[in-house]
N, C-alpha and C positions, 0 to 999 in steps of 0.2 A: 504494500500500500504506500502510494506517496504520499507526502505532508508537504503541502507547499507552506510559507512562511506566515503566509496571512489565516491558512486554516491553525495553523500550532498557536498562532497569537490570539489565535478568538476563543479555540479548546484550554491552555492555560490558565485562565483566570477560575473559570468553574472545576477544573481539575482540582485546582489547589484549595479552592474552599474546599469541595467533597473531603479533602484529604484531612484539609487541617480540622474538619466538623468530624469525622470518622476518628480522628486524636483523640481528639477530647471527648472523654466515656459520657462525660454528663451533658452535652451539647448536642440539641435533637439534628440526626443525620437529615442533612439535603437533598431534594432530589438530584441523581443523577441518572446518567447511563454513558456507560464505560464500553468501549469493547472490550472482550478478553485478550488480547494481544498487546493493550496496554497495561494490564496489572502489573505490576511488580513479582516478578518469581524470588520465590528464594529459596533456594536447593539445602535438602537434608541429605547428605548422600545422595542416595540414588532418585531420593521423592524431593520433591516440588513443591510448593503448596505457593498461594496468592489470595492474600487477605482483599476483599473485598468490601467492606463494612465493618464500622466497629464503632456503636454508641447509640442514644433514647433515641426511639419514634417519637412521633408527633405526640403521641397519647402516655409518653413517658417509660415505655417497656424497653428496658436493655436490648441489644439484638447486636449479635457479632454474627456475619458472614463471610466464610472463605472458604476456596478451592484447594483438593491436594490431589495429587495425580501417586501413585505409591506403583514404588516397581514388582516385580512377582517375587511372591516369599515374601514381602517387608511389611512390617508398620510403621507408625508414624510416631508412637509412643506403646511405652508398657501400659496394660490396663489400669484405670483409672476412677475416678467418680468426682463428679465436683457440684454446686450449687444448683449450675445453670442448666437446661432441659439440650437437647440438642436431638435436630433431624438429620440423618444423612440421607442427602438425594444423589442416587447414581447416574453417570452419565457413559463410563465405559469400563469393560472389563468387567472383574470378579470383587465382591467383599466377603470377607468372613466376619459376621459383625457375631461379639458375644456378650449377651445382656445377662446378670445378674445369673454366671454359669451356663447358659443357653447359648447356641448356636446356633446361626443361620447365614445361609450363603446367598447373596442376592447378587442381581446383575442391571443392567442398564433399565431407567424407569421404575426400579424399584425403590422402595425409601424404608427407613428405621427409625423410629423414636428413640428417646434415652432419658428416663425422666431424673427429675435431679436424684441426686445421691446414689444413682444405681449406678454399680461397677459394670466397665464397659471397655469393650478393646477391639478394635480392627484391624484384618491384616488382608492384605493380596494373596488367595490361594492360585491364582492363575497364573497362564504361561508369558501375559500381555500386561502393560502396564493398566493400572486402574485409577479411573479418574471418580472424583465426587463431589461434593457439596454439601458442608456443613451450617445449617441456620442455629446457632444458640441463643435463646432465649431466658431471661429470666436474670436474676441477681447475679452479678459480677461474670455476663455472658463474655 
C-alpha cells in the first residue's frame, strides 16, 4: 500500500489520539478504525501479538483488545487467572483453550469465554500458525 505525504499527514493526528486515549486506562477510548497492517507487532519468540485497544467505553467499562498470532506447539503464557473476563475470537489455525481443567480445541469463527478468576491457558496444537483475538473486559482489563 502506498502512503502519499498528504494521506500520512491527515491519518496522524487521529492515530495518535486513538493511541494516546488507548494509554491512559481511565480515559474513555475514541473512535477509530485502524487497518491491521498498521498495528504495532511485537514479537514473543516465535508469537506476535498487536495491542489494539486498551481503556473505559463510553458507559465507563474497562475493555482491553489485542491480536496474537502463536506458532504451533506455543503459548503465549503459562496458565493463569486474573480479574478481568476475556473472549477469545479465532481467526486462523488451531487453539487449545483450557478452562478451569477442561479442554477444548477450536478453530476459525469459533470463540471462548473466561470468566474472571477462572484459570485458563492456551496453546497452538497445530501444524500452522494460529491467529486470534482477545476482548477483556471488566476491572483492570
Amino acid at each position: 500500500m502506498d502512503l502519499s505525504r498528504r494521506t500520512l499527514c491527515i491519518a496522524l493526528p487521529g492515530l495518535a489520539a486513538t493511541l494516546a486515549s488507548a494509554a491512559a486506562n481511565d480515559q474513555v477510548i475514541a473512535s477509530f478504525a485502524t487497518p491491521f497492517d498498521r498495528l504495532t507487532a511485537k514479537q514473543n519468540g516465535p508469537n506476535t501479538s498487536r495491542a489494539i485497544l486498551n481503556g473505559k467505553t463510553a458507559s465507563g467499562c474497562q475493555m482491553e483488545v489485542h491480536e496474537t498470532t502463536l506458532a504451533p506447539g506455543s503459548s503465549p503464557h503459562p496458565p493463569h487467572h486474573h480479574a478481568h473476563d476475556e473472549m477469545f475470537l479465532m481467526s486462523k489455525g488451531s487453539l487449545e483453550v483450557t478452562i478451569a481443567g477442561k479442554t477444548t480445541v477450536i478453530g476459525p469463527g469459533s470463540a471462548a469465554y473466561v470468566h474472571s478468576n477462572e484459570e485458563h491457558g492456551v496453546r497452538n496444537p497445530g501444524t500452522v500458525d494460529a491467529q486470534y483475538f482477545v476482548v477483556a473486559t471488566g476491572s483492570e482489563a
